[in-house]
N, C-alpha and C positions, 0 to 999 in steps of 0.2 A: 492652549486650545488649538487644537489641528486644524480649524480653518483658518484662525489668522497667519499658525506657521507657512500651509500651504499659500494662502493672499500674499504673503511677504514674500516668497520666493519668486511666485509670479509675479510679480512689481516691479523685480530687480532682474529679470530675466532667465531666471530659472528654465528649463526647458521641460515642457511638459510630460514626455513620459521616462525624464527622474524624477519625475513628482509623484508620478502614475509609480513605478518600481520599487521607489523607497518611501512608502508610505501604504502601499499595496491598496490604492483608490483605481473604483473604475474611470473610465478616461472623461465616458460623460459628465460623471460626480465634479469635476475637476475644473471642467467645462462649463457648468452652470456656478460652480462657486465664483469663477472669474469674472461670469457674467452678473453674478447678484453684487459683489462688493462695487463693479465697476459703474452700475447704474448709484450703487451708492455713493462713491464717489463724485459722482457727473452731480448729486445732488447738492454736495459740498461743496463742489466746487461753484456751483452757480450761488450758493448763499453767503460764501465768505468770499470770492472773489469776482465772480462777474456784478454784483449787488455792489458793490464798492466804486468808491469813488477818490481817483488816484491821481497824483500829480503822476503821471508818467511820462515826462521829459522824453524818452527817448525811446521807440519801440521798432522793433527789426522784425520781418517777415517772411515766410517762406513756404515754399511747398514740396510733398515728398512725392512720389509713384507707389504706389501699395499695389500687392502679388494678391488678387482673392482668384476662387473657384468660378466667380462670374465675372473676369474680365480683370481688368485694371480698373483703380479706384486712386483718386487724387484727396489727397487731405493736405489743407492749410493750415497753418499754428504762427501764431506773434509771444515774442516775450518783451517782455519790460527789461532795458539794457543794466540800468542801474542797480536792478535788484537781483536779476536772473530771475524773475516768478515767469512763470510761466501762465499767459493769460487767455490760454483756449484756444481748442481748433474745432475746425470744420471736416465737413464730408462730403466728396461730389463723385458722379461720375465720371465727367469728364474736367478739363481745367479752362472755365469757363470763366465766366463773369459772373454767374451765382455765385460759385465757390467765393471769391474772392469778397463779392459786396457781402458775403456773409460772415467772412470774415471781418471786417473790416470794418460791421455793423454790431461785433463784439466788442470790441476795439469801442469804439465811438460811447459805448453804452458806462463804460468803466473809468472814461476820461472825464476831468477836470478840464475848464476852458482857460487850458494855460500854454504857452509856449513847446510844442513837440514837436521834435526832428520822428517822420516815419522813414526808415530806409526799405527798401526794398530790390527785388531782382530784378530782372530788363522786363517784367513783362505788364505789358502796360495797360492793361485789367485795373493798376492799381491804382492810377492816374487819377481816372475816373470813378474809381469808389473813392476812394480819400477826400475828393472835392463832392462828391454830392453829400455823404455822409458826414463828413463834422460841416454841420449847418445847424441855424438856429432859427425858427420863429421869429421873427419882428412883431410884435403884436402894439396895434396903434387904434383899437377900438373900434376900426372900419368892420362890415360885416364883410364876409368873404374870407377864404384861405390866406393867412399872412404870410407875407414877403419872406422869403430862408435869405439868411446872412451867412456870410461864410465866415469861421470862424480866423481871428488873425493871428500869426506866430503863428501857419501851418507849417510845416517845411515840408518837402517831401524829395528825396533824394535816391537814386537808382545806379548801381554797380552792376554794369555789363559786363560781362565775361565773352571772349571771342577766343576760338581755336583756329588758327590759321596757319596751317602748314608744320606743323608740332609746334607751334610756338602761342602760347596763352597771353595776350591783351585782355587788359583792365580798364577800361572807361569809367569814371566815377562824375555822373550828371547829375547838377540840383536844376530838377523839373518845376520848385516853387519855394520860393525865401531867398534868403541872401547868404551870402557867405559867411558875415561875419556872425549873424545866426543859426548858420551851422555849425562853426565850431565853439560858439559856447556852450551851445545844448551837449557837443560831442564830451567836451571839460567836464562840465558839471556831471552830466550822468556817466563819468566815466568809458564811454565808450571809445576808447581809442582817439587818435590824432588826425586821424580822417577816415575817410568814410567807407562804409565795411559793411561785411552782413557776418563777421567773425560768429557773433555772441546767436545767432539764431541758430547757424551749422552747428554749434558744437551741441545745440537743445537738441538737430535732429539725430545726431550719432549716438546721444544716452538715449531716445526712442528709439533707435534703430537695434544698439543693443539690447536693451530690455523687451523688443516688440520681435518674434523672428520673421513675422512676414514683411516688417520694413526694411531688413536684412538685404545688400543687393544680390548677394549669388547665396541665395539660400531656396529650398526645394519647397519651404515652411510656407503656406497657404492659407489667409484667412477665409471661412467659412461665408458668413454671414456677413452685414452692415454692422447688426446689431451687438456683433460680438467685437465687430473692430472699434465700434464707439467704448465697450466695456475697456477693451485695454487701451486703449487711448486715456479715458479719462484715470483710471487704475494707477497708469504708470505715472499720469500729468501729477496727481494732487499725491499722492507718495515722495515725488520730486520735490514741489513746492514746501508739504511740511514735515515730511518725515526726513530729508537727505540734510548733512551741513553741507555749504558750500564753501568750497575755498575763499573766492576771491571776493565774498560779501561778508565775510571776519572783520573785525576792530580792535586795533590795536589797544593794549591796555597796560600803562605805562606803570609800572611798580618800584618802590623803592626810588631814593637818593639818585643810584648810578642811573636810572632810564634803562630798566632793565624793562622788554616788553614782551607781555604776556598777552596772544591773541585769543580775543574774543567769538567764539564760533557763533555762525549763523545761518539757517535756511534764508532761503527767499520769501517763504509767510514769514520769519521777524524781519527781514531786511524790509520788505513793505509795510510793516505795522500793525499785520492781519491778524498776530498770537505774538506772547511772551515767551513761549518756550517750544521747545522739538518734540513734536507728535511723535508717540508712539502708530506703529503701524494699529492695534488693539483700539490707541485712544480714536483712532481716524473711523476705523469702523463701527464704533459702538456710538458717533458724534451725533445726537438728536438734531434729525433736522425739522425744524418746525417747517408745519404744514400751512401752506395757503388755506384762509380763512373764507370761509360761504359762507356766506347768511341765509338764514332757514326760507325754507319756499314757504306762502301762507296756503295752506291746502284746504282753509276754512272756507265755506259759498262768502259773496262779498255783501257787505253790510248792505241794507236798503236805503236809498237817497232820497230824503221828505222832503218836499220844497211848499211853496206856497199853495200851489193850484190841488195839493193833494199828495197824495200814497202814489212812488211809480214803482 
């Protein structure tokens, strides 16, 4: 089927007019196909993964500069360390403190009340979303708004970067937990031996590749919001269930000698979301069910008989 060949190529980076040349599609045509899979997508993706509910130990943070026609546009994206899934971004104009509390209000919606190291970059937007957002209700039967609890086993940790005189400084600050809290969460969920924003860069250089307006010396210009949310989410859930990933494989020990034979895996099995690797076809053809309405009563409304009479 020629739209999901061309879907798949845009997914992966394809540049649009080889798409446009060797398929002989007008450019607009090419343009709304990227647009229709990628709201479809964003559907997906909020029903198998923002709807979920996840031990995610350990989540990294980041933000890119995007090239449009009206300006500079800032998008934020978190992934899950242990699994490499990719857990949604945002879109602002500037790099504010919406940007980030909406981010981070993504985040908060997918989490389990369990022990998470958040790492992040020096900018300290994040400080303050992270403690107002993972909080809980206290409900003790009083009337009145109930008391927020913070939730415990937050961590939240921040790797500066400093360039000073050609030479690059590394600060790495825990803004809240302990140490020794820090490097279990870092063991268990794999993330390295201290404290890093490794596993989120390497998410934004496959976006950067597959996206060309995230591209930093490229001429490539996204148009619209509405087209960069399309390839945003496009390339997000393509990554998640279509790609294997290296380093979330399992070893599968065969035979007498311990011969081992690795097991591949996306980041939807490596988090538990699907049994097996979507095809790019299956991703697009995925029923999402629809939020359910209940019917409006458009009947006049019954008459009320009481004692005193007919009202």
């Amino acid at each position: 089927m020629l739209f999901v060949q061309v879907t798949t190529l845009l997914a992966y980076g394809c540049p649009l007019q080889a798409i446009v040349a060797a398929f002989d599609l007008d450019e607009r045509t090419v343009a709304d196909w990227q647009r229709k899979a990628g709201h479809h997508c964003q559907a997906v993706h909020m029903e198998l993964v923002q709807h979920q509910q996840m031990d995610l130990q350990h989540v990294q943070a980041d933000e890119i500069e995007v090239k449009s026609q009206f300006g500079p546009v800032w998008m934020a994206m978190a992934i899950m360390v242990s699994t490499r899934l990719w857990l949604g971004g945002v879109i602002s104009e500037k790099r504010d403190m919406q940007l980030i509390q909406a981010l981070v209000a993504q985040v908060r919606l997918m989490a389990l009340c369990r022990p998470l190291l958040f790492a992040v970059d020096g900018l300290a937007s994040y400080i303050k979303a992270v403690q107002q957002s993972f909080r809980s209700p206290l409900h003790t039967g009083k009337q009145g708004r109930p008391r927020l609890i913070a939730w415990p086993n937050i961590v939240l940790v921040q790797l500066l970067k400093r360039r000073q005189q050609r030479k690059l400084t590394i600060e790495r600050r825990i803004v809240q937990g302990s140490q020794a809290l820090v490097q279990r969460l870092l063991r268990t969920s794999r993330g390295g031996n201290e404290i890093n924003t490794a596993y989120i860069e390497r998410l934004n250089a496959i976006f950067r590749q597959r996206l060309s307006c995230l591209a930093r010396r490229s001429r490539a210009l996204t148009r619209t919001p509405d087209s960069l949310i399309a390839g945003l989410y496009l390339v997000g859930t393509v990554y998640n269930f279509c790609t294997w990933h290296e380093s979330v494989r399992l070893p599968l020990y065969v035979g007498h000698r311990g011969r081992v034979s690795w097991v591949k895996r996306t980041p939807a099995i490596a988090a538990a979301l699907t049994d097996h690797r979507w095809t790019v076809a299956e991703l697009l053809m995925f029923n999402v069910p629809t939020a359910y309405h209940p019917p409006q009563r458009r009947s006049r409304p019954k008459k009320i008989v009481c004692q005193c009479g007919l009202i």
